[in-house]
Backbone as JSON, one array per atom type, in Angstrom:
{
  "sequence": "XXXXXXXXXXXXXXXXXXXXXXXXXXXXXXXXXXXXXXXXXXXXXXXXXXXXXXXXXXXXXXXXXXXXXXXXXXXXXXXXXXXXXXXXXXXXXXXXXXXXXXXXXXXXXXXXXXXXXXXXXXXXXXXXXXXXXXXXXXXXXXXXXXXXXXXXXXXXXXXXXXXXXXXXXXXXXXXXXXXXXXXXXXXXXXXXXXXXXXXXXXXXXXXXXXXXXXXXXXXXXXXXXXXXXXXXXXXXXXXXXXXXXXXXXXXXXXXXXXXXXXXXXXXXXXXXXXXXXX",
  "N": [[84.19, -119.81, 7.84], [86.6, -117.51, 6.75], [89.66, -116.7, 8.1], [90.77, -113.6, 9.87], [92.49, -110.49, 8.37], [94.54, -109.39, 10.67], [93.79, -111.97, 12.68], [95.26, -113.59, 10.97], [97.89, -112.6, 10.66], [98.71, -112.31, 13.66], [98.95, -114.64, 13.97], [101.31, -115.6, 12.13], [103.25, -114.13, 13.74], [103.59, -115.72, 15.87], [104.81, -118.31, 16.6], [107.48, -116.89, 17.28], [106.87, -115.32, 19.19], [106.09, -116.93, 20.95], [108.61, -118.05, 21.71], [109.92, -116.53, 22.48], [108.43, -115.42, 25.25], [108.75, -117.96, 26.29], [110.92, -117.68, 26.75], [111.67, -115.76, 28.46], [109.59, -115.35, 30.57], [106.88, -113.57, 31.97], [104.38, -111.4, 33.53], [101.25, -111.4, 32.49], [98.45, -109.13, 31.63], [95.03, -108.94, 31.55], [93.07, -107.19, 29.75], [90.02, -106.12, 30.35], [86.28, -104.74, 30.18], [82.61, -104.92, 30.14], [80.94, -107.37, 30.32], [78.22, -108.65, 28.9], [75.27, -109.2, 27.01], [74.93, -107.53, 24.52], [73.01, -105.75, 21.92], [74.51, -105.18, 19.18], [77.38, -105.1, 18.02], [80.24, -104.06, 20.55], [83.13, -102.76, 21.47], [83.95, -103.07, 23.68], [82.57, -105.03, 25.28], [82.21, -108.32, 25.7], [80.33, -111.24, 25.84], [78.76, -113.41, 27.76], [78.58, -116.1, 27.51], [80.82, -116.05, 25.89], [82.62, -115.09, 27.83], [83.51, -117.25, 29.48], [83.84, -119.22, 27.91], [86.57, -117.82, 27.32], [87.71, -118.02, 30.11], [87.74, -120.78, 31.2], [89.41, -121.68, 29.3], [91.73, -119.98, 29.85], [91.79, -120.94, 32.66], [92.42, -123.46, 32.27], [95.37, -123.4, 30.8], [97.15, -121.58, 32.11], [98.66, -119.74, 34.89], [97.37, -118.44, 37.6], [96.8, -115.44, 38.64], [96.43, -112.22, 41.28], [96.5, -108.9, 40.51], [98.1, -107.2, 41.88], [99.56, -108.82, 43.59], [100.36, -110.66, 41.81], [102.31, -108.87, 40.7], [103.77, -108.13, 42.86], [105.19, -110.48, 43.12], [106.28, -111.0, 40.42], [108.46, -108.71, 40.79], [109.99, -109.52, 42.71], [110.97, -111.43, 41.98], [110.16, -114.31, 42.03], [108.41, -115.86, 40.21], [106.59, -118.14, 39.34], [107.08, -119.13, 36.29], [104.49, -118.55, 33.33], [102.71, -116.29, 33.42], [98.66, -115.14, 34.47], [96.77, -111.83, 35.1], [93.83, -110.31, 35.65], [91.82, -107.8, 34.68], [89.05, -105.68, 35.16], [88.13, -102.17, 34.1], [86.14, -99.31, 34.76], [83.72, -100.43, 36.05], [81.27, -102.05, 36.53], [77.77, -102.55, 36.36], [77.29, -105.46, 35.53], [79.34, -106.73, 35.71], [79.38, -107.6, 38.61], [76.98, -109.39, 38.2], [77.18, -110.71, 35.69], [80.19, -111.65, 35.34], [81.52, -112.3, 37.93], [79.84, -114.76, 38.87], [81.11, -116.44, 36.74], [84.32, -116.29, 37.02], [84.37, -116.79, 39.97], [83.67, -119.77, 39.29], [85.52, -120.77, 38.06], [87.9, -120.63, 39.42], [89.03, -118.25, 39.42], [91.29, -115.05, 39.79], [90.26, -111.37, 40.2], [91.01, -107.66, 39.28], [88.73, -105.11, 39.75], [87.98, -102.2, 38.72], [87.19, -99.09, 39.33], [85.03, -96.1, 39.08], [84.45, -93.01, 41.22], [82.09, -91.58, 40.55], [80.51, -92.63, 39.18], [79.76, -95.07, 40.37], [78.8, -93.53, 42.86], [76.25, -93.1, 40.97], [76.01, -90.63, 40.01], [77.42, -90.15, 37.89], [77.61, -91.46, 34.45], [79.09, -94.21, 31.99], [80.65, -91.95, 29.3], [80.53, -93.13, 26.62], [78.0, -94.59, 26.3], [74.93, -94.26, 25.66], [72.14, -92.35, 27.74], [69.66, -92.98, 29.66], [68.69, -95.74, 29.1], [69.48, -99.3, 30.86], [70.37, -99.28, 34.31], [74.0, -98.96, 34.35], [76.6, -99.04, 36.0], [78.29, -100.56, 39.19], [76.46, -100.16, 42.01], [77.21, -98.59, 45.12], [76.86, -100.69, 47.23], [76.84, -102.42, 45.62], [79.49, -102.76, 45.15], [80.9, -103.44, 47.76], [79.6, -105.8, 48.12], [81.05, -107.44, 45.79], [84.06, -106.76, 46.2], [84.1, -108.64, 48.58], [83.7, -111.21, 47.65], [85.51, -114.2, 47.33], [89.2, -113.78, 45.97], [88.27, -111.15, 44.65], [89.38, -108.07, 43.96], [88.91, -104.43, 44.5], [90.28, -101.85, 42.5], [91.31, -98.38, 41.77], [89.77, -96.2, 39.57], [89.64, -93.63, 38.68], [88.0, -90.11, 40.19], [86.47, -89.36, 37.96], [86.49, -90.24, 35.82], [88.71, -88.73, 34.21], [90.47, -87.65, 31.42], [93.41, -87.99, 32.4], [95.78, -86.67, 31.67], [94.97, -83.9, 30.88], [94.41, -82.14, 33.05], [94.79, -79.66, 35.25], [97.61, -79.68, 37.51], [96.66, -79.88, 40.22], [94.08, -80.46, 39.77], [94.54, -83.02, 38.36], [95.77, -84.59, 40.54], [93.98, -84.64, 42.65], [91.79, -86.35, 41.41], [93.49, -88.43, 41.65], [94.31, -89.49, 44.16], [91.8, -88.66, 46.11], [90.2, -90.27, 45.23], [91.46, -92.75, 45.57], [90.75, -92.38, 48.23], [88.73, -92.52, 48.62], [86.97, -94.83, 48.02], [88.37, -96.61, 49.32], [87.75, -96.05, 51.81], [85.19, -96.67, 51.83], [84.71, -99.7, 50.95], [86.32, -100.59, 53.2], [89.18, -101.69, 53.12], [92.48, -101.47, 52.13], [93.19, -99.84, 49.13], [94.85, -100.66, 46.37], [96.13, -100.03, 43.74], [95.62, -98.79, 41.03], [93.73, -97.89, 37.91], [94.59, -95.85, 35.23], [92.12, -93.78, 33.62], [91.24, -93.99, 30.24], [93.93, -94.88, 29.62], [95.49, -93.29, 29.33], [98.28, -91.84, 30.14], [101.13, -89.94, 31.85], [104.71, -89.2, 32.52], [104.43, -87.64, 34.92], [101.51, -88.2, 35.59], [102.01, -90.81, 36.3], [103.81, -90.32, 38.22], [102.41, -89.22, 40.18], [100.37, -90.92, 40.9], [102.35, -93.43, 42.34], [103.27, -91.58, 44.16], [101.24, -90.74, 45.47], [100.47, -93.45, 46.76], [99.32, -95.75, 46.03], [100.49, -99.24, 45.0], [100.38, -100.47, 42.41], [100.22, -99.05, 38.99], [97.64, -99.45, 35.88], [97.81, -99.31, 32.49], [96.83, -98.45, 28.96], [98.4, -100.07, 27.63], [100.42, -102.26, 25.42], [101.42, -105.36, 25.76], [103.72, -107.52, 27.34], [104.7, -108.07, 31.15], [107.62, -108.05, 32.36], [110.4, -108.94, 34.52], [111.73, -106.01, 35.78], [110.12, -103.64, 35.5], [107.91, -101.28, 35.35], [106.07, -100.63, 37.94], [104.33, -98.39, 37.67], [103.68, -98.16, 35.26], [101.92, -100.81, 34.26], [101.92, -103.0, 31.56], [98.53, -103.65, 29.72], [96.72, -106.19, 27.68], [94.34, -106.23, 26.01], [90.84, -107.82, 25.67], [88.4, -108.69, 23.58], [85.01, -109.53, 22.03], [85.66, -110.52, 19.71], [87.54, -112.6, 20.26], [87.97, -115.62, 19.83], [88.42, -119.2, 20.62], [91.08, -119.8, 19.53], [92.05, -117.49, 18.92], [92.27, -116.21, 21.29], [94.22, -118.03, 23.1], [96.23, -117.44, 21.07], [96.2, -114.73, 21.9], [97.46, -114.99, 24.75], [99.74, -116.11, 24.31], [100.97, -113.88, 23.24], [101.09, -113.25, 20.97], [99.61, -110.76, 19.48], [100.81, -108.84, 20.21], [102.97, -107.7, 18.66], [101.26, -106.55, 16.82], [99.61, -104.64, 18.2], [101.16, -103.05, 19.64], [101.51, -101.21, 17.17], [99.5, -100.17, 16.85], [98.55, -98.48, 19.11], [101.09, -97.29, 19.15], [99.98, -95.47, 17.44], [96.88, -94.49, 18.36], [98.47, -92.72, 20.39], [99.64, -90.7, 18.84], [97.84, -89.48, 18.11], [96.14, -88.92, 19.72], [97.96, -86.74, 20.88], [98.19, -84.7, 18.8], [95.33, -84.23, 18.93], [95.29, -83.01, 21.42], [97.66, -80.9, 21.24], [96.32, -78.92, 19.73], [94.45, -78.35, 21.15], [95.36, -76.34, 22.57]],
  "CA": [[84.5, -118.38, 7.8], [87.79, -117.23, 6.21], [90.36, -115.97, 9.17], [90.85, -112.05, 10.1], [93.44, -110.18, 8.7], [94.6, -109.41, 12.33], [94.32, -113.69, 13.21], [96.31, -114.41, 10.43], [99.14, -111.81, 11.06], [99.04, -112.98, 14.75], [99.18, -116.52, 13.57], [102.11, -115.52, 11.62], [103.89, -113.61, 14.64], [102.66, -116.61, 16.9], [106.04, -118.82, 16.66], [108.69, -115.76, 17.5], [106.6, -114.38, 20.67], [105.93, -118.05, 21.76], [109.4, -118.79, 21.74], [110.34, -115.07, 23.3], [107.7, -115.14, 25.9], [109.2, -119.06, 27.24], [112.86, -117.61, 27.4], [111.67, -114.55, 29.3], [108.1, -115.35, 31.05], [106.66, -112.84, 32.85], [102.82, -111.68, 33.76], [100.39, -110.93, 31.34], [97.36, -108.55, 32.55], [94.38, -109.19, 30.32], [91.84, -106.02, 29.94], [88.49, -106.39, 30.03], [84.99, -103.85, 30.75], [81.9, -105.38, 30.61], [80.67, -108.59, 30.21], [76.81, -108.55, 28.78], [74.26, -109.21, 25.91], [74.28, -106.43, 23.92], [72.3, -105.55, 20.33], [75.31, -104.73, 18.27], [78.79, -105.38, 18.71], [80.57, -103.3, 21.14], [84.69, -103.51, 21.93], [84.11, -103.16, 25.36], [82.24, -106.09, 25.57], [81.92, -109.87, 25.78], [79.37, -112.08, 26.53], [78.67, -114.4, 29.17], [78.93, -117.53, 26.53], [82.64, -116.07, 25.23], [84.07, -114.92, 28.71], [82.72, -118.38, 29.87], [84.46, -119.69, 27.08], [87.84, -117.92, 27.64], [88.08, -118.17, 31.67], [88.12, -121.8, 30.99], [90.49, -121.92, 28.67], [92.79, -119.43, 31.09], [91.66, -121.35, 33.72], [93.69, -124.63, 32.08], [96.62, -123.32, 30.55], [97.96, -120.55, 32.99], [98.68, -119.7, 36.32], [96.48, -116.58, 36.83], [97.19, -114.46, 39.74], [95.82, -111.63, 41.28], [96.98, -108.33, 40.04], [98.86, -106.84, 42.29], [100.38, -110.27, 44.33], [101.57, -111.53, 40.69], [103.14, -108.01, 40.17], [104.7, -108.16, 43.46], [106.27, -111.45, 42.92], [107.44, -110.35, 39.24], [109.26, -107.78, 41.36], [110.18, -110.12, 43.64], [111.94, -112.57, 41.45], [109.46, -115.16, 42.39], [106.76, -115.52, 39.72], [107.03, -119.51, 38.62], [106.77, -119.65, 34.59], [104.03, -117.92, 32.39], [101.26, -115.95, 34.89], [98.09, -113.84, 33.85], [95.69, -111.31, 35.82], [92.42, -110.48, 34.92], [91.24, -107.08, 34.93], [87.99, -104.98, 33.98], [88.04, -101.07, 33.93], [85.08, -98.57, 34.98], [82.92, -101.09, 37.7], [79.99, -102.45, 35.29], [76.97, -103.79, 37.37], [77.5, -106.88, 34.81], [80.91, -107.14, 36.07], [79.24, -108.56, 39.52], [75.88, -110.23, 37.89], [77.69, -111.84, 34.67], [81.24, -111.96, 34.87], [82.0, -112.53, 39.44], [80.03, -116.26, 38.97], [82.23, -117.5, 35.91], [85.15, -115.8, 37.58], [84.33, -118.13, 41.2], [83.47, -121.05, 38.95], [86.79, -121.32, 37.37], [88.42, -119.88, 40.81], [89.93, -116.78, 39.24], [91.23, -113.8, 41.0], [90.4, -110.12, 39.28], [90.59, -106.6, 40.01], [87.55, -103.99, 39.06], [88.6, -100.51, 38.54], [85.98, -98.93, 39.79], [85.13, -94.55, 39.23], [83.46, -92.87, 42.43], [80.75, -90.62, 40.69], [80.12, -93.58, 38.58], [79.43, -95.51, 41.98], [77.43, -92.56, 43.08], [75.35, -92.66, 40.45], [75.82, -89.0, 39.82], [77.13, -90.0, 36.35], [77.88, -93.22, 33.81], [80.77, -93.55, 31.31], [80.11, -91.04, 27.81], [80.58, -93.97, 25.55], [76.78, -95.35, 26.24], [73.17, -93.3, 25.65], [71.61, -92.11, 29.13], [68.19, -93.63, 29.49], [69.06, -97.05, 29.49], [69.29, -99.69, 32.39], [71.66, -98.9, 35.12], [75.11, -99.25, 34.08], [77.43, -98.98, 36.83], [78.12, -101.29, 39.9], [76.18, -98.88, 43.46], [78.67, -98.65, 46.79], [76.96, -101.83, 48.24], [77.29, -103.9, 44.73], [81.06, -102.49, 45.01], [81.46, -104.14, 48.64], [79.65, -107.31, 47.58], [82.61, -107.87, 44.7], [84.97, -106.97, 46.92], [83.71, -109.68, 49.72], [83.85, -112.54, 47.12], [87.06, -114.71, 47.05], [90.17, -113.66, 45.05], [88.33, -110.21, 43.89], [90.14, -106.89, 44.61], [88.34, -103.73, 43.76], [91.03, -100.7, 42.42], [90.89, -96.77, 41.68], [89.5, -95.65, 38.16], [89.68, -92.32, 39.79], [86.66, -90.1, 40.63], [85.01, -88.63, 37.56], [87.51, -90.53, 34.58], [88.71, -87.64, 33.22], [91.63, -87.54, 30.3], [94.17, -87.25, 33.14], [97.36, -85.23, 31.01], [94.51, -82.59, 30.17], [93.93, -81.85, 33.99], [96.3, -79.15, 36.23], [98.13, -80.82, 38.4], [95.82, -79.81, 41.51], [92.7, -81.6, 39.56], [95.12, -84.62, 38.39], [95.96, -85.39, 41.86], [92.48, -84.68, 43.44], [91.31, -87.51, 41.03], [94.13, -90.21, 41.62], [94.66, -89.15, 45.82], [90.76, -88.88, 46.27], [89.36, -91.63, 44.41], [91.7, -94.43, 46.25], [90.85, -92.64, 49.96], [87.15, -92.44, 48.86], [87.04, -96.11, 47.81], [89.06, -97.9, 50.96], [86.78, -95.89, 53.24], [83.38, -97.47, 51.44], [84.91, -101.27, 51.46], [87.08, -100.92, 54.56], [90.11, -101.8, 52.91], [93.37, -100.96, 51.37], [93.03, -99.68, 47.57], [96.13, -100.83, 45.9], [96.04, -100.56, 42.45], [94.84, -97.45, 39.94], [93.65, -98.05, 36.42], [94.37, -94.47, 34.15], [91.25, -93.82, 32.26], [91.18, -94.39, 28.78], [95.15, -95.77, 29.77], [96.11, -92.24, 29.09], [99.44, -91.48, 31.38], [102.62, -89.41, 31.41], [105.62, -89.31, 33.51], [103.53, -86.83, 35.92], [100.16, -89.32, 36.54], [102.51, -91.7, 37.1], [104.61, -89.8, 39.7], [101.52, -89.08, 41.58], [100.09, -92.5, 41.92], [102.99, -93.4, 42.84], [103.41, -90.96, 45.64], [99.41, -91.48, 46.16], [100.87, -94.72, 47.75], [99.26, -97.0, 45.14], [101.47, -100.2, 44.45], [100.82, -100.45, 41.05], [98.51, -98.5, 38.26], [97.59, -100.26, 35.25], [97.98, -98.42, 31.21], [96.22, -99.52, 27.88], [99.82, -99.94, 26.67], [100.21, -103.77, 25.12], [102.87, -106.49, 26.04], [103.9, -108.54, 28.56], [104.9, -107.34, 32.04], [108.68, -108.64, 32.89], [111.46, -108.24, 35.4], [112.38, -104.44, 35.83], [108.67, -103.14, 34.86], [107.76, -100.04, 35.93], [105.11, -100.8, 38.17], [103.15, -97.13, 37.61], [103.16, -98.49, 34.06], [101.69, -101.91, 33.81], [100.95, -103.07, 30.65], [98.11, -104.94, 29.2], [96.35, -106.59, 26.39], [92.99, -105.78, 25.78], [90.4, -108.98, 25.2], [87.09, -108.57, 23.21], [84.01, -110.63, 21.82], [86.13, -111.59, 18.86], [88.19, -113.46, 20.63], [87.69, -117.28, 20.17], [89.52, -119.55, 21.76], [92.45, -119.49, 18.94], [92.52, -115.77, 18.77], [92.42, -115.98, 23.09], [95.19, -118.35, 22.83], [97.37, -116.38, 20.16], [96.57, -113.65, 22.85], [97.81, -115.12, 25.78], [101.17, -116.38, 23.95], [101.79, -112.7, 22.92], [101.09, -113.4, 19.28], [99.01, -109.73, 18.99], [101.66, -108.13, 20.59], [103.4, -106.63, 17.51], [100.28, -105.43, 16.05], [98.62, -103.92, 19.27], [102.23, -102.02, 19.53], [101.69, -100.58, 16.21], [97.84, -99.25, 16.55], [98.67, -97.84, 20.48], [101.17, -95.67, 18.42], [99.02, -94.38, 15.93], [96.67, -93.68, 18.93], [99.21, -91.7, 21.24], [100.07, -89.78, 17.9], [96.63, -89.04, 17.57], [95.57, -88.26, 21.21], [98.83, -85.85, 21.29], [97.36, -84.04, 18.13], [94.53, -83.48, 19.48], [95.73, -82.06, 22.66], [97.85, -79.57, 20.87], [95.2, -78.14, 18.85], [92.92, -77.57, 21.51], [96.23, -74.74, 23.31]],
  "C": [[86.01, -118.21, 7.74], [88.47, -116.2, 7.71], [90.6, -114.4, 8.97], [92.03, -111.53, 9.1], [94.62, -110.16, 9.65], [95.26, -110.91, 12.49], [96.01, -113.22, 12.09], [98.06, -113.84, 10.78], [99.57, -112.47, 12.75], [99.3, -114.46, 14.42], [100.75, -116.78, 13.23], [103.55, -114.94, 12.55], [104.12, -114.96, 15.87], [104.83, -117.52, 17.38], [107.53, -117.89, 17.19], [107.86, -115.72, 18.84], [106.17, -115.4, 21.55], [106.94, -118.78, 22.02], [109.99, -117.75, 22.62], [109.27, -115.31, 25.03], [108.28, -117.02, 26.92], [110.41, -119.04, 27.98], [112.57, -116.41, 28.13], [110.41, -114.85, 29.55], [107.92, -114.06, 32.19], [104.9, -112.82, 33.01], [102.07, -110.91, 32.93], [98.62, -110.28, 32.03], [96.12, -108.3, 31.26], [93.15, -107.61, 30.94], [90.14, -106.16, 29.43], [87.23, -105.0, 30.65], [83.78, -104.7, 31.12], [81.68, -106.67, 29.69], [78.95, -108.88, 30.67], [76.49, -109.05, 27.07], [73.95, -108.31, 25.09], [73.41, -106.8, 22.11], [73.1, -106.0, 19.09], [76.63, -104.69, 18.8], [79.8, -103.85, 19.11], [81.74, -103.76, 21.39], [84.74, -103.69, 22.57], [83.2, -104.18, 25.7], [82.16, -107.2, 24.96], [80.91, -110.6, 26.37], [79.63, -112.8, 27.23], [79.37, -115.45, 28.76], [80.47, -117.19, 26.33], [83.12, -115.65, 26.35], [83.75, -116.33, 29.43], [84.04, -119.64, 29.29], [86.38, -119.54, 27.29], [88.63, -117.75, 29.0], [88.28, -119.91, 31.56], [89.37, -122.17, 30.3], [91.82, -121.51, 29.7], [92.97, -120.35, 32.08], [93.31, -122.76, 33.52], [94.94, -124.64, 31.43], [97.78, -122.07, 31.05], [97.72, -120.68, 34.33], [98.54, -118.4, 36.36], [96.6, -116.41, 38.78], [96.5, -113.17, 40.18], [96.39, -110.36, 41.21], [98.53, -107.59, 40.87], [99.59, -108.11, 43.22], [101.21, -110.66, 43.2], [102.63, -110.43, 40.41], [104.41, -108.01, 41.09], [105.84, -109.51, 43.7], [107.01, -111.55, 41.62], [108.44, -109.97, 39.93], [110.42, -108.39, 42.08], [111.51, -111.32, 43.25], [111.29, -113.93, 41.49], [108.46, -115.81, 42.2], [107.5, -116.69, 39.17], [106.37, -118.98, 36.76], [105.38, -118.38, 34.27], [102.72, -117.2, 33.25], [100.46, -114.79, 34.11], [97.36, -113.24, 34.9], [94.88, -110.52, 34.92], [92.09, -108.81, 35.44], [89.66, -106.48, 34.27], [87.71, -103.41, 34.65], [86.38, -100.87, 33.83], [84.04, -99.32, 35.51], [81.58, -101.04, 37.01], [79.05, -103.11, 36.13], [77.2, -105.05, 36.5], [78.92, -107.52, 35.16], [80.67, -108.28, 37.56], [77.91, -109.66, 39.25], [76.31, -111.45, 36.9], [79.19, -112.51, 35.03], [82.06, -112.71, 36.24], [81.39, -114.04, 39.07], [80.74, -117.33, 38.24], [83.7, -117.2, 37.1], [85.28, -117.05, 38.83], [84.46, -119.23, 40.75], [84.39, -121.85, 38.74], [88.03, -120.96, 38.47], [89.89, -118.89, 40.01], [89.95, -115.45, 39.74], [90.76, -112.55, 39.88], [90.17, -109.16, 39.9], [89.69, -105.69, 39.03], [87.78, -103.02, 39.87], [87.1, -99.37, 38.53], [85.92, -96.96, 39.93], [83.81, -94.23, 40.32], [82.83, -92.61, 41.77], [80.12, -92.15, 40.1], [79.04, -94.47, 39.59], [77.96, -94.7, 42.79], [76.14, -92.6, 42.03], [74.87, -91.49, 39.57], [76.36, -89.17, 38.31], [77.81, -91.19, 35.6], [78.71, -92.81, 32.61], [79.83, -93.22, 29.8], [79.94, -92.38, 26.57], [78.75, -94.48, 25.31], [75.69, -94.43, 26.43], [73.08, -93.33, 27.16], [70.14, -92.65, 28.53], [67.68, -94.94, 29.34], [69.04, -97.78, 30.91], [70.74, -99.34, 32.95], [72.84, -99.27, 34.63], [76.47, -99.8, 35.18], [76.8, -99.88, 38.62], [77.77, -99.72, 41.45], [77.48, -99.36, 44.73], [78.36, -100.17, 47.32], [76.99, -102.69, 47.11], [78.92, -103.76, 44.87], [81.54, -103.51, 46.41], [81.03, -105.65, 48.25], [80.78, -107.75, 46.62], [83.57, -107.85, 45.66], [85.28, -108.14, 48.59], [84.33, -111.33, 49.06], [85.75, -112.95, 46.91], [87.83, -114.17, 46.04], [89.75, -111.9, 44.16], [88.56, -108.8, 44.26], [89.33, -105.45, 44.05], [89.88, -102.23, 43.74], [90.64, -99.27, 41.82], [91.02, -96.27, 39.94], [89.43, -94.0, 38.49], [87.95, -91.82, 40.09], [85.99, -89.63, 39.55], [85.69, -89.34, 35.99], [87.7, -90.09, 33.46], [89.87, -88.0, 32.49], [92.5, -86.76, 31.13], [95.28, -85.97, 32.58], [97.09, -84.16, 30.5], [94.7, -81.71, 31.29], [95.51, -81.05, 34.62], [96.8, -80.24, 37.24], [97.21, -80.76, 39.59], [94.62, -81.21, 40.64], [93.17, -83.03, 39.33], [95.44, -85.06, 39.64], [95.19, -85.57, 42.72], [92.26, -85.98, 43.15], [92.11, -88.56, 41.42], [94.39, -90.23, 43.62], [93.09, -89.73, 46.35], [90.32, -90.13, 46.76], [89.92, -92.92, 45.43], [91.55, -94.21, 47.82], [89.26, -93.12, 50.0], [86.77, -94.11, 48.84], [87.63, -97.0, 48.9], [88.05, -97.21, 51.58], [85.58, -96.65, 53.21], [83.32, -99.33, 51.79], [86.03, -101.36, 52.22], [88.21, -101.91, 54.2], [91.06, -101.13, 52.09], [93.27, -100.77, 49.64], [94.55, -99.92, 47.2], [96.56, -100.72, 44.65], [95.09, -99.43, 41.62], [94.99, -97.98, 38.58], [93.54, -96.07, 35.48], [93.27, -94.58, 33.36], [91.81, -93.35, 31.12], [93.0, -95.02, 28.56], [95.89, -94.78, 29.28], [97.51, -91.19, 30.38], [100.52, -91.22, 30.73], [103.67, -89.62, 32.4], [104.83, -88.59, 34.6], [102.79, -87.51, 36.52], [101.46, -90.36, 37.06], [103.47, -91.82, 38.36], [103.63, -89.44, 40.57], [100.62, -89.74, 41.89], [101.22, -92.99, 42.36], [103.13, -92.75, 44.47], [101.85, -90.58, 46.3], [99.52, -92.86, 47.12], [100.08, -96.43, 46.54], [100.28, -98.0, 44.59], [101.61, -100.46, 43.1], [99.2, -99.66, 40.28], [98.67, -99.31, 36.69], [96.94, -99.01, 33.64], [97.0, -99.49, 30.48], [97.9, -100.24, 27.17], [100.2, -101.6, 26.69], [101.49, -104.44, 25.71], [103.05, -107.31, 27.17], [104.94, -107.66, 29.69], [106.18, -108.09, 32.65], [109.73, -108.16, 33.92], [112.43, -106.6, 35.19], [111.49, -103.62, 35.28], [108.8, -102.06, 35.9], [106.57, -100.02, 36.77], [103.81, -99.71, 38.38], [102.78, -97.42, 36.16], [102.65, -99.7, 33.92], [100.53, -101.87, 32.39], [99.88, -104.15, 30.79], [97.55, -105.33, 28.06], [94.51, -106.7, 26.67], [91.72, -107.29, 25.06], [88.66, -108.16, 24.78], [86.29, -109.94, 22.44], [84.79, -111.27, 20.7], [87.14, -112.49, 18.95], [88.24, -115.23, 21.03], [88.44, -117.56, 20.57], [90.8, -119.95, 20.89], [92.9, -118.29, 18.9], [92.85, -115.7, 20.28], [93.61, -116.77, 23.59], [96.23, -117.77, 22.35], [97.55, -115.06, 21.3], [97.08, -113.9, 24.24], [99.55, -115.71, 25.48], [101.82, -115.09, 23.06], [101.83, -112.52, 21.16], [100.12, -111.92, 18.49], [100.11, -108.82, 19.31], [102.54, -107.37, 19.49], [102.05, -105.72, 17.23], [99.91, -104.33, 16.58], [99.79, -102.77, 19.77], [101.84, -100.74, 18.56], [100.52, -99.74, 15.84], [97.84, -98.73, 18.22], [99.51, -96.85, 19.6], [100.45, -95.24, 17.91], [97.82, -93.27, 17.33], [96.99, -92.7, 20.18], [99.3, -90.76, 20.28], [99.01, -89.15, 17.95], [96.21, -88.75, 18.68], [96.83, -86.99, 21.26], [98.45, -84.59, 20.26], [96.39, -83.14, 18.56], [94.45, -82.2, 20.8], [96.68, -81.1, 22.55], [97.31, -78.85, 20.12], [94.39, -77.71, 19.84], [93.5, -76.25, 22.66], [95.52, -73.9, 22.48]]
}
């Protein structure tokens, strides 16, 4: 099978951002959702067999950290050589059935971004038909994840609305809420907010911030280096077509131009929309 467009351009980028990324290392926060079997190929997921595939690989050529510890030793000055963390957005029951025993196997840390109603039950993310099997991880699959070694659960807020649409009262309900409602259920500290759909302005990010969250986590691509904004962390987004040369090329920053250049197009195009609908 003849290589991607996409590969080959990363292939072609591969030598510059693998030579950039050794003289400046910093931590790389990989994005992930669910991790299942589906019909028909979906972006938001990976299978068992391919995250199987690229937790191994991670496993032997990085030093993988857990999101907020690697951020605070970025910060810190204190992060040895090339480091990744593992996330997965909106709290997928497949997140603790498929993706928590590779995760242990290969002893990797990750945090799951987890939305209350979601949790409740009371409602599952728009992207997927209703009438299907359960989607979302319940309050006591949320403390089981959060029990197991190395895995942190953080605040997708409570209903994961398109925060920069919301007044400021409802944007701060959702990001204040969501991380008191969540420490009270697993009797610990929430540290860590993921923006749905990775949609944030100077505003969300001044009020996680003063929500007390240590760091919140964007769709916004690149590598995360000394003097990061820690209300902005970026990351890089991993899906099923990611073999283990394309998962490679993505862990040495070799998408990183491209994934720049299609995040603009969709800020241009989310800002569009949101002045058409004054």
């Amino acid at each position: 099978m003849s290589a991607s467009p996409r590969l080959l351009l990363a292939a072609a980028c591969w030598p510059a951002t693998r030579l950039a990324e050794a003289a400046r290392p910093g931590l790389r926060v990989l994005m992930y959702h669910r991790v299942a079997r589906l019909e028909a190929y979906d972006q938001l997921t990976v299978t068992p067999e391919r995250f199987e595939q690229q937790m191994r690989l991670l496993a032997g050529r990085r030093k993988v950290v857990g999101l907020v510890d690697g951020l605070r030793a970025l910060r810190a000055g204190t992060l040895s050589g090339p480091a990744v963390a593992v996330t997965f957005d909106d709290g997928y029951l497949d997140n603790l059935v498929e993706a928590a025993p590779i995760l242990q196997r290969h002893g990797i840390a990750a945090t799951v971004f987890v939305t209350t109603r979601f949790c409740d039950q009371t409602a599952a993310h728009p992207r997927y038909a209703p009438g299907g099997p359960r989607l979302h991880l319940d309050w006591d699959e949320v403390s089981r994840l959060a029990s197991l070694p190395g895995l942190e659960i953080g605040s997708h807020t409570l209903s994961h609305p398109y925060l920069p649409r919301l007044s400021d009262a409802q944007a701060r309900q959702e990001i204040e809420a969501s991380r008191q409602c969540i420490g009270e259920r697993i009797g610990r500290e929430v540290r860590a907010l993921c923006y749905p759909s990775g949609d944030v302005g100077e505003r969300e990010a001044r009020m996680a911030r003063e929500a007390g969250y240590e760091a919140a986590v964007s769709v916004s691509p690149g590598l995360n280096r000394t003097g990061f904004d820690p209300m902005l962390v970026r990351r890089t987004e991993v899906t099923q077509r990611d073999d283990e040369r394309a998962f490679a090329l993505k862990l040495d920053g070799a998408f990183d131009p491209l994934h720049r250049i299609l995040h603009a197009r969709r800020r241009r195009r989310f800002e569009r929309e949101r002045l058409a609908e004054r």
